[in-house]
N, C-alpha and C positions, 0 to 999 in steps of 0.2 A: 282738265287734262288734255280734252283736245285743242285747245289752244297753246301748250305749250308745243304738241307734235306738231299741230301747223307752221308755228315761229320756227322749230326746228328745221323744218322741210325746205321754208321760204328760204331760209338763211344759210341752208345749203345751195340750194340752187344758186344765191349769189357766188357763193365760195366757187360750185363746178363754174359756173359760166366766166368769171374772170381767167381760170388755168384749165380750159377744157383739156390739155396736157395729159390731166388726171384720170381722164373717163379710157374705162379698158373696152373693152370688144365686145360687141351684142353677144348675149346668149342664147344658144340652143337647147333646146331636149331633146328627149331620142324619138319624139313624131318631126323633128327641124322645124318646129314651133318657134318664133324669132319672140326673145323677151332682151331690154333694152340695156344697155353697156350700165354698169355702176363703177364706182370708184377704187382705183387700184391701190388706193392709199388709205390706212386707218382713218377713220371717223371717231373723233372724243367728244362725246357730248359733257361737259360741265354743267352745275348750279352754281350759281352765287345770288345774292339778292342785289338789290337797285344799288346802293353805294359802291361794294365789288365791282358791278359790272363799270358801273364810271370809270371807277379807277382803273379796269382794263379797257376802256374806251381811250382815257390820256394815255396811258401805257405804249397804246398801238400809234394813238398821234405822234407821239418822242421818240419813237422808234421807225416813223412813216411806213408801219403795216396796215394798208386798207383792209378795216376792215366791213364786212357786213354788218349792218344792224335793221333791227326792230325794234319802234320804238311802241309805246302805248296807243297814242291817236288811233295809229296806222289798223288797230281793230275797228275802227268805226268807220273803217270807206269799203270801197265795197269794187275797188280796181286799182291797177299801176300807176295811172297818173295823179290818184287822189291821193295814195301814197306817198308818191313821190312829193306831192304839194305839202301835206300836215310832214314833212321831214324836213321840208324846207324850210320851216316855218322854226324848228327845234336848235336853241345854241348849246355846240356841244359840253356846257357845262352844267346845263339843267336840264337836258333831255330825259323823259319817263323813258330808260332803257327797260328791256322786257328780253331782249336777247341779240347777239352779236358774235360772230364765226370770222373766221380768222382762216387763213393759210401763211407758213412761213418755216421758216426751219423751226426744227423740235424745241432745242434750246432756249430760242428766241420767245417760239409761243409758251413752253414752260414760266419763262422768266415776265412774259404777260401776264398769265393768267394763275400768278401765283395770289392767292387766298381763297380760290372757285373751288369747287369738290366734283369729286364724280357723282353722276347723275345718279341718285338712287334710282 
């Protein structure tokens, strides 16, 4: 379980960091305790398994929506550049996807991520 929160989280942070656009206003509480800006735009987390995801992998290629992924290796390093290196190494037709986030109009990521389900 906690490895799928973690793919989640990483694969957000790709999503905020490309349209920091998205990030609203730090929050306060009533002692003006600073807690950090979140996303002013819904978050849908999906399941699909490893074929699904492919196919919204090509999806997003045909459509040029970049997007974030995670792929399997990318659990066995233990930092960004190592990361980065077992991703380099992945063609996008046989990569072990494991998880992949997206930004884009609604429509657009509907018609991506058509066969994925909501996240029980």
């Amino acid at each position: 379980m906690w490895q799928k929160l973690n793919v989640t989280a990483f694969l957000m942070s790709g999503v905020t960091g490309a349209a920091p656009e998205i990030m609203g206003e730090p929050y306060r509480d009533a002692a003006g305790n600073a807690a950090l800006p979140l996303s002013v735009q819904p978050v849908i987390v999906l399941a699909a398994d490893g074929p699904t995801l492919a196919t919204i992998r090509r999806r997003c290629l045909e459509r040029e929506v970049v997007p974030a992924l995670y792929v399997e290796e990318m659990f066995a390093t233990g930092h960004d550049a190592a990361n980065r290196a077992v991703f380099a190494e992945q063609r996008p037709e046989t990569a072990k996807l494991v998880g992949l986030g997206m930004r884009a109009d609604r429509r657009v990521v509907d018609r991506i991520t058509k066969g994925a389900r909501m996240h029980p």
